[in-house]
C-alpha positions as CSV (number, residue, x, y, z in Angstrom):
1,X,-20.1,36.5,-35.2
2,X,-18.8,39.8,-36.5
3,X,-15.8,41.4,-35.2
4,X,-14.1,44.7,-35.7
5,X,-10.9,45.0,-37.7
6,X,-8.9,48.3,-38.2
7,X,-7.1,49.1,-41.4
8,X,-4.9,51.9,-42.1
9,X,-5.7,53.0,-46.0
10,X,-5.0,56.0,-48.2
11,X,-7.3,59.0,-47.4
12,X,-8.1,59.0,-51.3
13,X,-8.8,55.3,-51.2
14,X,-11.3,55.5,-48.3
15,X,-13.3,58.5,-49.9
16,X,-13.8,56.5,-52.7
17,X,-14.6,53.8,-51.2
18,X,-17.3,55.5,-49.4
19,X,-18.4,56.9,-52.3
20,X,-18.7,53.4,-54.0
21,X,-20.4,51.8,-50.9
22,X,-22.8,54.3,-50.8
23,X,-24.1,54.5,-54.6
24,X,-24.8,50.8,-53.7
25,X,-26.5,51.2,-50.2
26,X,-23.7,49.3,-48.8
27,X,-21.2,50.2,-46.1
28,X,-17.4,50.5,-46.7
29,X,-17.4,47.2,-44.0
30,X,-19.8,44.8,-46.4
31,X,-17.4,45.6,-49.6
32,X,-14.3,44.6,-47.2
33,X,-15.5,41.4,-46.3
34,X,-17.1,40.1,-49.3
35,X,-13.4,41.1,-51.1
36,X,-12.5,39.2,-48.1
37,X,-14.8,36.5,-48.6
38,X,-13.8,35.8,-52.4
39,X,-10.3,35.8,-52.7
40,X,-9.8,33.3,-49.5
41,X,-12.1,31.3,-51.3
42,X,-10.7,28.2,-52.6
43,X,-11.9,27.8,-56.6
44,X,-13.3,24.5,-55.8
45,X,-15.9,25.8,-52.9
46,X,-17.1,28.7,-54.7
47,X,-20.7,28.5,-55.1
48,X,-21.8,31.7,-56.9
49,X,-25.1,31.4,-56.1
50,X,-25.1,32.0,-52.6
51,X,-23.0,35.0,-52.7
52,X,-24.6,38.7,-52.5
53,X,-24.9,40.8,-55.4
54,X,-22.3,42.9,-53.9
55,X,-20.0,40.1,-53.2
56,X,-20.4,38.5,-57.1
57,X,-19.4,42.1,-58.5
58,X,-15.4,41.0,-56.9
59,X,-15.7,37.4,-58.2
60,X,-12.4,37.3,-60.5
61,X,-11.2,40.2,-60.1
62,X,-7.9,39.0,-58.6
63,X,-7.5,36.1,-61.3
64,X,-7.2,38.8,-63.5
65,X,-4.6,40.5,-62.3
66,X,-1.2,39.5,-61.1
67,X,1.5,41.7,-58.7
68,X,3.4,42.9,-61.6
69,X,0.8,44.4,-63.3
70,X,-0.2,46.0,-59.8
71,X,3.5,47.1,-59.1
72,X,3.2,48.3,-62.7
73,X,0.2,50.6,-62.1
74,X,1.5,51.9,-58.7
75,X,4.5,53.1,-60.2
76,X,2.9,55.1,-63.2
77,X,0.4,56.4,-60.5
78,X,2.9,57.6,-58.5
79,X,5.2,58.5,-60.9
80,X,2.7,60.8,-62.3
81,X,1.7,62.4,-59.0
82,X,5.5,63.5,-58.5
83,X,5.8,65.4,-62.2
């Protein structure tokens, strides 16, 4: 059963987004939940093989990143922005 979910993102972010989708005939919504779908997977229940292509593409992404190196890159981005 699908349900609708509002999300308030950076204009910038959501262009892109778009963009991204759309070189992949996907919508904006698909690449949401199958982020969605991966990282509130638990390691031990991931079965690659029945995820989508689109969904596979996200698969460790987040195990290769951790908040500091986020807060890190937010900051320079910003940071940069300002100057």
């Amino acid at each position: 059963m699908s349900k609708k979910l509002t999300l308030r993102l950076d204009e910038d972010v959501i262009e892109r987004a778009k963009e991204y989708a759309s070189e992949r005939n996907t919508s904006v919504s698909r690449l949401v939940e199958a982020y969605f779908a991966v990282v509130t997977e638990k390691d031990g229940d991931r079965e690659r093989a029945s995820f989508s292509n689109t969904t596979r593409q996200f698969i460790g992404v987040l195990e290769e990143t951790n908040e500091g190196d986020y807060k890190q890159h937010l900051e320079e981005k910003y940071m940069e922005e300002s100057t």
